[in-house]
Each structure stands twice: as structure tokens, then as C-alpha cells.
mmCIF file of the C-alpha atoms, coordinates in Angstrom:
data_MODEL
# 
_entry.id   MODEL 
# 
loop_
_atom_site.group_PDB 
_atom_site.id 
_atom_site.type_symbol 
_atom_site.label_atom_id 
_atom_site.label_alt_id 
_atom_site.label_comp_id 
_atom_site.label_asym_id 
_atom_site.label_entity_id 
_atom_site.label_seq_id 
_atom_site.pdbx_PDB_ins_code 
_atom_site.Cartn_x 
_atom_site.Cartn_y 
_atom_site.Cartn_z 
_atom_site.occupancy 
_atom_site.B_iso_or_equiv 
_atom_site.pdbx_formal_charge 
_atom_site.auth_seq_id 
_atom_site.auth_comp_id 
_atom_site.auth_asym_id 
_atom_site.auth_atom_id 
_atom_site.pdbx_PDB_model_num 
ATOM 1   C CA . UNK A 1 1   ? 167.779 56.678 125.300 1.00 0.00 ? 1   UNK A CA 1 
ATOM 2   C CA . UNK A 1 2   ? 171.275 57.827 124.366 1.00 0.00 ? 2   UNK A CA 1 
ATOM 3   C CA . UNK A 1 3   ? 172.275 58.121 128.028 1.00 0.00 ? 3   UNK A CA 1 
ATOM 4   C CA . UNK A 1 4   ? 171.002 55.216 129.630 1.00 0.00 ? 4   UNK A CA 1 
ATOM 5   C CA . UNK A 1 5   ? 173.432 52.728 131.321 1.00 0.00 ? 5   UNK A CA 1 
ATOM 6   C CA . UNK A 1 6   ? 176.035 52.139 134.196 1.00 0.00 ? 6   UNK A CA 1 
ATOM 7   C CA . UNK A 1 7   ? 179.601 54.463 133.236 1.00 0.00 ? 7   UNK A CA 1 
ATOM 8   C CA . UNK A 1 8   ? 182.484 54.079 134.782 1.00 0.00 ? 8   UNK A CA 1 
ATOM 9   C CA . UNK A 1 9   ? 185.205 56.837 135.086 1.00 0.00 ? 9   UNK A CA 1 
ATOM 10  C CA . UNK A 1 10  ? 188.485 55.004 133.789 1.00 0.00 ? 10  UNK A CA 1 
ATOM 11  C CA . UNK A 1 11  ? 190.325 58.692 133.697 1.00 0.00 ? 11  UNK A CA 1 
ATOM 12  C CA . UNK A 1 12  ? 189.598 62.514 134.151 1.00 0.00 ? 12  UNK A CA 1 
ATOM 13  C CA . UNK A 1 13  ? 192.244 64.966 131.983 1.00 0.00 ? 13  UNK A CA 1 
ATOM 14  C CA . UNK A 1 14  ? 193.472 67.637 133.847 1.00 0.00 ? 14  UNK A CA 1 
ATOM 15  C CA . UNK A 1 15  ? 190.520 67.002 136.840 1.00 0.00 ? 15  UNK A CA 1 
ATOM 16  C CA . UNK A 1 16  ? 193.061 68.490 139.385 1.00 0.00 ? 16  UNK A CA 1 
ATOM 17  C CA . UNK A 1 17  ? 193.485 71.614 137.629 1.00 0.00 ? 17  UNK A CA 1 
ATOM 18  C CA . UNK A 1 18  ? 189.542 71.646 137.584 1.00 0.00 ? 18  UNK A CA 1 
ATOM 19  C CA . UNK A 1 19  ? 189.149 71.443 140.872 1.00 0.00 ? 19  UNK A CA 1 
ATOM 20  C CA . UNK A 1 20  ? 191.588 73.672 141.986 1.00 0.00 ? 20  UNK A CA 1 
ATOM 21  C CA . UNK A 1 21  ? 190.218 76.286 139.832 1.00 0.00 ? 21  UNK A CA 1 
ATOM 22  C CA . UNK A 1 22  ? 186.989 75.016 141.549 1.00 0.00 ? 22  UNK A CA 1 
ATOM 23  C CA . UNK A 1 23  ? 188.709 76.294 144.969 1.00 0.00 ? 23  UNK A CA 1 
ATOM 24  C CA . UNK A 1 24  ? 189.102 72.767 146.479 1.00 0.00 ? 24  UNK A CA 1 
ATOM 25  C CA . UNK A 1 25  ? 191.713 72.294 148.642 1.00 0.00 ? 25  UNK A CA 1 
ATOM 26  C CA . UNK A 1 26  ? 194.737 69.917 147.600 1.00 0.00 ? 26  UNK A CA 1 
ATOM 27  C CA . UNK A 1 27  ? 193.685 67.284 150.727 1.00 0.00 ? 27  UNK A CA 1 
ATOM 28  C CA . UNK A 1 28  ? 189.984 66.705 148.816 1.00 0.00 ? 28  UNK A CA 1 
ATOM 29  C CA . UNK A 1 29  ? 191.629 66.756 145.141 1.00 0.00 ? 29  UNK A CA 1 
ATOM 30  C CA . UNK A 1 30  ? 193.951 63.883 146.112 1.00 0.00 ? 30  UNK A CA 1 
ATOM 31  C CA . UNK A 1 31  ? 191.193 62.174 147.558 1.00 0.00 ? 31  UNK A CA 1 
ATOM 32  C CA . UNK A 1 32  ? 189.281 62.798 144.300 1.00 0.00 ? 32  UNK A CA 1 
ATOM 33  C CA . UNK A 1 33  ? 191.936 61.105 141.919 1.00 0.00 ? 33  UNK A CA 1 
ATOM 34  C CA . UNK A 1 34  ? 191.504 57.749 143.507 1.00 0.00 ? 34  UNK A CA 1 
ATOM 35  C CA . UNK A 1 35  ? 186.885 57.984 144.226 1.00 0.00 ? 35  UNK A CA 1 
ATOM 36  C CA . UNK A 1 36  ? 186.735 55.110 141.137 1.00 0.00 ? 36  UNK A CA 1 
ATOM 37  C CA . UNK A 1 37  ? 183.193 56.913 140.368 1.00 0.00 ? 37  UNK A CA 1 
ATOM 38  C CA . UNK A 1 38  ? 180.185 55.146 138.881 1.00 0.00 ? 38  UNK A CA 1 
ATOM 39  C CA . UNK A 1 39  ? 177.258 57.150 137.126 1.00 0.00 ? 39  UNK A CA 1 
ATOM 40  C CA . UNK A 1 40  ? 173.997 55.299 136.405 1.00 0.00 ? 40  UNK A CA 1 
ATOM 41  C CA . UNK A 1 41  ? 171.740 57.113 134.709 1.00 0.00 ? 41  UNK A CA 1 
ATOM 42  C CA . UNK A 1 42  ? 167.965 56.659 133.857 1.00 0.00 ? 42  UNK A CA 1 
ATOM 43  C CA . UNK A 1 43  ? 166.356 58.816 131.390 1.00 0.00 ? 43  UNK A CA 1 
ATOM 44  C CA . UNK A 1 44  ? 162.571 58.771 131.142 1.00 0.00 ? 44  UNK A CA 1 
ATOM 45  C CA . UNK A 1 45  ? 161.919 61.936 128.418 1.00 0.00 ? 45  UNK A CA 1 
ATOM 46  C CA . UNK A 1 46  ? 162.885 64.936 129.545 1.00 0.00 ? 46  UNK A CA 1 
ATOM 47  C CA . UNK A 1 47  ? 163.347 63.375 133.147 1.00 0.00 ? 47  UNK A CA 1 
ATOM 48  C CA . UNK A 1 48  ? 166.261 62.086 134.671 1.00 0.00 ? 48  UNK A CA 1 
ATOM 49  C CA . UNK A 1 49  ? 167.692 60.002 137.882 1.00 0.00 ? 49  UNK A CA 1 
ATOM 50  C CA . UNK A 1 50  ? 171.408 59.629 138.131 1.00 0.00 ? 50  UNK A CA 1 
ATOM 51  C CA . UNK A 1 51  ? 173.496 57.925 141.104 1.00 0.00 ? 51  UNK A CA 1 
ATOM 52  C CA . UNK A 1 52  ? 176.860 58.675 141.429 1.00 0.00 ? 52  UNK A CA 1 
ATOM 53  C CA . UNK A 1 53  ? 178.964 55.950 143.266 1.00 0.00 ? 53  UNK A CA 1 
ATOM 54  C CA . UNK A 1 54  ? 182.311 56.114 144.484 1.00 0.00 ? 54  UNK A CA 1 
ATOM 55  C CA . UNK A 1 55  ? 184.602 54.938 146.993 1.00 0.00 ? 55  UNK A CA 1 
ATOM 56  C CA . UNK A 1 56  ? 183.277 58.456 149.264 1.00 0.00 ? 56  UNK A CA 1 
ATOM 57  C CA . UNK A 1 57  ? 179.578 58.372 148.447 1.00 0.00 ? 57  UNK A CA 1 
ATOM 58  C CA . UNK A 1 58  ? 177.114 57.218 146.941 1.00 0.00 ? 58  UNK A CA 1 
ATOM 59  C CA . UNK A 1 59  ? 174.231 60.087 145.184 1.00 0.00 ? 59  UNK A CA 1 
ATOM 60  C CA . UNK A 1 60  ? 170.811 59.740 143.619 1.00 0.00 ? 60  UNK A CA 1 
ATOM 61  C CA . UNK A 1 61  ? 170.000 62.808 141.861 1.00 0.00 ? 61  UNK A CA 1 
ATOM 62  C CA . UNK A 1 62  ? 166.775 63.396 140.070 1.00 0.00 ? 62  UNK A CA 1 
ATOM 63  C CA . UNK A 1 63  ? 166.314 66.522 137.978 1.00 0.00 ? 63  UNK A CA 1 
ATOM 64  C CA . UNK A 1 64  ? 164.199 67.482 134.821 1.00 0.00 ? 64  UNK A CA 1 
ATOM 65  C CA . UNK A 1 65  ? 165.902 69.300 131.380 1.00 0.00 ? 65  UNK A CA 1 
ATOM 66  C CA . UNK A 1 66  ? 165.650 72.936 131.756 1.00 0.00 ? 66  UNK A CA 1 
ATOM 67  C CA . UNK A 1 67  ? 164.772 73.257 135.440 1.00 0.00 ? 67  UNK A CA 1 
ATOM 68  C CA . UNK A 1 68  ? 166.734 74.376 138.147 1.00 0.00 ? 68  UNK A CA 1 
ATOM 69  C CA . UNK A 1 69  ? 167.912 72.748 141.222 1.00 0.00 ? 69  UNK A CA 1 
ATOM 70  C CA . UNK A 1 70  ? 170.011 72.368 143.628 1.00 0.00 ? 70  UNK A CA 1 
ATOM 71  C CA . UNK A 1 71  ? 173.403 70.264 143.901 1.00 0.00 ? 71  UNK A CA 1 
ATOM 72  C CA . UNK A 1 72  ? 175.943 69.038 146.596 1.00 0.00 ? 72  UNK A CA 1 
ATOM 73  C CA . UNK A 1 73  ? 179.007 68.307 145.041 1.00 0.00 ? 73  UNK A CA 1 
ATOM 74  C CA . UNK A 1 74  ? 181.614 65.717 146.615 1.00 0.00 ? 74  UNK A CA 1 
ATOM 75  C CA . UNK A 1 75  ? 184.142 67.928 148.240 1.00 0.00 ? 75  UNK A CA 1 
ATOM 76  C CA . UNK A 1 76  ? 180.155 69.496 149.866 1.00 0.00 ? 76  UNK A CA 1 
ATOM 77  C CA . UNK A 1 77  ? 180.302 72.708 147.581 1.00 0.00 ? 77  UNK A CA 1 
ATOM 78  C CA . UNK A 1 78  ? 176.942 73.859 146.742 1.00 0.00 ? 78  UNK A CA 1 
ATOM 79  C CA . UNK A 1 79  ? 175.440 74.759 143.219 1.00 0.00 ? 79  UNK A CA 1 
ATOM 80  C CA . UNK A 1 80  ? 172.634 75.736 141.656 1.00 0.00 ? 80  UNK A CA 1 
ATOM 81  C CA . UNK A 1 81  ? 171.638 75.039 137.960 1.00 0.00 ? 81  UNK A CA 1 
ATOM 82  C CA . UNK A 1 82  ? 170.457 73.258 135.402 1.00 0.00 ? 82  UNK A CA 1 
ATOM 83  C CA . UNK A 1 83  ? 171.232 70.295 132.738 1.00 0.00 ? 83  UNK A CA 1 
ATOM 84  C CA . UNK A 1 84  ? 169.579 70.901 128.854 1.00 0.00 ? 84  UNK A CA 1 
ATOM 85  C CA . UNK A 1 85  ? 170.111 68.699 126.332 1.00 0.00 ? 85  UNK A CA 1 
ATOM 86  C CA . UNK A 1 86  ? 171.982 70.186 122.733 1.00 0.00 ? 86  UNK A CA 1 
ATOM 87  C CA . UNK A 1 87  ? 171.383 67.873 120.147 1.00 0.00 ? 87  UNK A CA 1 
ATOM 88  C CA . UNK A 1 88  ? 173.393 64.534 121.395 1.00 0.00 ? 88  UNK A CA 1 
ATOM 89  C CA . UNK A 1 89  ? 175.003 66.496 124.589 1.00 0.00 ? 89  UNK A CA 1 
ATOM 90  C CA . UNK A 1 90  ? 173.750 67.057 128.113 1.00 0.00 ? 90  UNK A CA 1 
ATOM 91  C CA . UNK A 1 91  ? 175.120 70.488 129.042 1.00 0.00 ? 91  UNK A CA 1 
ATOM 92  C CA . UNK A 1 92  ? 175.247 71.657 132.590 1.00 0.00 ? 92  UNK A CA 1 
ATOM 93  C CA . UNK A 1 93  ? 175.740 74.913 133.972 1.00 0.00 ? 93  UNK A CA 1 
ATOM 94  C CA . UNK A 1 94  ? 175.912 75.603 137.601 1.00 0.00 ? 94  UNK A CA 1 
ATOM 95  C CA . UNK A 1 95  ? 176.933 78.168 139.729 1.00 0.00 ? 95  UNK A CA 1 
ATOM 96  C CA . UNK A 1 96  ? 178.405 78.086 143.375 1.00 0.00 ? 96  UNK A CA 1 
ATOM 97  C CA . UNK A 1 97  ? 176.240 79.083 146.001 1.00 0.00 ? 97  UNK A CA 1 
ATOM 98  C CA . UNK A 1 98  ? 179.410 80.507 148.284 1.00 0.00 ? 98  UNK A CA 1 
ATOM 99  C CA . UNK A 1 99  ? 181.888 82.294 145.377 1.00 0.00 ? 99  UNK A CA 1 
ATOM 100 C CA . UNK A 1 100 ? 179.844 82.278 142.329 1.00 0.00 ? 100 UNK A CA 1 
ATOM 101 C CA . UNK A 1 101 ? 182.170 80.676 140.278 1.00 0.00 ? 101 UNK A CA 1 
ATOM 102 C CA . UNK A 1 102 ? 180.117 79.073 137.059 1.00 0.00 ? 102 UNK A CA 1 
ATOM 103 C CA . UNK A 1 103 ? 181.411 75.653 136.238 1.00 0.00 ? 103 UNK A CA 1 
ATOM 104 C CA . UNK A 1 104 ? 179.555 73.776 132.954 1.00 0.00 ? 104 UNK A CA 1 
ATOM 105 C CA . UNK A 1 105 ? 179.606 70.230 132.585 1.00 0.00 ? 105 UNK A CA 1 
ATOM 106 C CA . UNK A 1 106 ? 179.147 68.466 129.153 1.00 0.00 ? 106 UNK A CA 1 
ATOM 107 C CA . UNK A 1 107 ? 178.281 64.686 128.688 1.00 0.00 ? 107 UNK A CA 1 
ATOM 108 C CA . UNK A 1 108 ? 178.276 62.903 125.416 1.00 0.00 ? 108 UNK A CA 1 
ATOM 109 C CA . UNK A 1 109 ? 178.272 58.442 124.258 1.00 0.00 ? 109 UNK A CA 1 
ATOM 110 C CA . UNK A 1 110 ? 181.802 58.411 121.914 1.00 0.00 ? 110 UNK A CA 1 
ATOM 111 C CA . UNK A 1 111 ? 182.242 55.155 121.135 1.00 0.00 ? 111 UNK A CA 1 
ATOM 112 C CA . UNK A 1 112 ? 180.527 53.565 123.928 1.00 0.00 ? 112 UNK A CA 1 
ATOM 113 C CA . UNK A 1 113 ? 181.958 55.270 126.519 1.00 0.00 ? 113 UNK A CA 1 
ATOM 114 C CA . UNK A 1 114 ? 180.644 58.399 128.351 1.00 0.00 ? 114 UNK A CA 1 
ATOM 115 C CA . UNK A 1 115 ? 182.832 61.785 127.873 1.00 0.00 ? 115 UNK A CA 1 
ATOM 116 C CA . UNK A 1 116 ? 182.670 64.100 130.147 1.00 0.00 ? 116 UNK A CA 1 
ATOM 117 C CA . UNK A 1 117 ? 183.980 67.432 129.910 1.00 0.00 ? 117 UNK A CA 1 
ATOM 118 C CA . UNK A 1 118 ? 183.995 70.156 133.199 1.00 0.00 ? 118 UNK A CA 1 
ATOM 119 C CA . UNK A 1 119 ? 185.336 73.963 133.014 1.00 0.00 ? 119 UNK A CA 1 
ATOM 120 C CA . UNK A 1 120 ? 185.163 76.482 135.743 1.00 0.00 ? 120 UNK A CA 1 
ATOM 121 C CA . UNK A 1 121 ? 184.455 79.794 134.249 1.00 0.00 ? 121 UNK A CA 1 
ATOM 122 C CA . UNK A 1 122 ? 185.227 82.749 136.788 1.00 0.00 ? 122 UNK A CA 1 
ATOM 123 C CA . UNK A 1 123 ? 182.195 83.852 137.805 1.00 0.00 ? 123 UNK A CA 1 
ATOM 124 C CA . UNK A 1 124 ? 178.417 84.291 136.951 1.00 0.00 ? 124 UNK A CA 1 
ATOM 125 C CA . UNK A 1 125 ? 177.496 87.196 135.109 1.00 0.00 ? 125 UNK A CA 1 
ATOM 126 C CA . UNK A 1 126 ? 175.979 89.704 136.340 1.00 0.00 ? 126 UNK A CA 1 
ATOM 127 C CA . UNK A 1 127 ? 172.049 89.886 137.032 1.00 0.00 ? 127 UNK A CA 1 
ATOM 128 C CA . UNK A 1 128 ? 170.053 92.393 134.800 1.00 0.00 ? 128 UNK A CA 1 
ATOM 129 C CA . UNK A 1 129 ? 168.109 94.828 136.677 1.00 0.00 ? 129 UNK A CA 1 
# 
């Protein structure tokens, strides 16, 4: 499994400008630069269990490819969504419970290390009726 392992963030580009597009206030993004986060994942199939460390928190998440659920991010924004897997890429896609901003996550192994890629998109499309 592609994914398996301890990763350590060594450096986020343009994070702040994430998260401030995320609509996180400037006291939590400074925080955020200096959290010296740790993901462990375990993948078992189409099942995995992460755990995010930092210097904040520390996370176990459990969630299956293709199903929703629920998420508390750091800063304690809530999303919904889900995590499929393209090929050699976990893609995310969740949207915030309180603005419905979309933000999509991708995670890829390039050269041993873990990339990780975040954009905020403005909000969720709208629901068919």
C-alpha cells in the first residue's frame, strides 16, 4: 500500500493563503505555520485510519473510499465529504458545514515524500432538484 507510513510536513506552499480563503482568522493561521504535523496512515483496501499529530492535537480518523463522513478540522471548522482514490492520488472533496465553501485535498508518494495539495473552491454547487 502506496500510502502506508508515518509523513511528516517539512513545508506547506502558500498554506496561509489557503486558509484564509478557508475563512480562518489570522490568530489560528499563525498558529498553523508552526503545528509540525504528523500523518500516519494505515490502509487496509479500500479502508483507511489516519492520525494527524501536531503540536495542537492529535486525530484518528477512520473513513472508507467513496463514503461520506464527517470532519473537524484544526482551527474546529466542520466538513462533510469524501476521499476516492484516482489512479496513484487520494482526492478529497469536502464542503463546510457553516459557509459551504468546497475545499479538495489531493495526496500523492513523489519521491518518498507525501505531497499534498489543498484549494478552496468558492462554494458547493448547487443541489439538483
Amino acid at each position: 500500500m502506496a500510502f502506508n507510513g508515518t509523513w511528516k510536513v517539512d513545508h506547506s506552499e502558500n498554506y496561509d493563503k489557503f486558509m484564509e480563503q478557508m475563512g480562518i482568522n489570522v490568530m489560528k493561521r499563525k498558529l498553523a505555520e508552526h503545528d509540525n504535523l504528523k500523518i500516519t496512515i494505515e490502509q487496509n483496501g479500500d479502508n483507511f485510519h489516519l492520525k494527524e499529530s501536531s503540536t495542537f492535537r492529535t486525530k484518528d480518523i477512520d473513513f472508507t473510499l467513496g463514503v461520506q463522513f464527517d470532519y473537524t478540522l484544526a482551527d474546529g471548522t466542520e466538513v462533510s465529504g469524501t476521499w476516492e482514490l484516482e489512479g496513484e492520488m487520494l482526492k478529497g472533496k469536502f464542503t463546510r458545514k457553516d459557509n459551504s465553501k468546497v475545499l479538495t485535498t489531493t495526496r500523492s508518494i513523489v519521491g518518498g515524500e507525501l505531497v499534498q495539495v489543498s484549494i478552496t473552491l468558492t462554494s458547493a454547487l448547487p443541489k439538483a432538484k
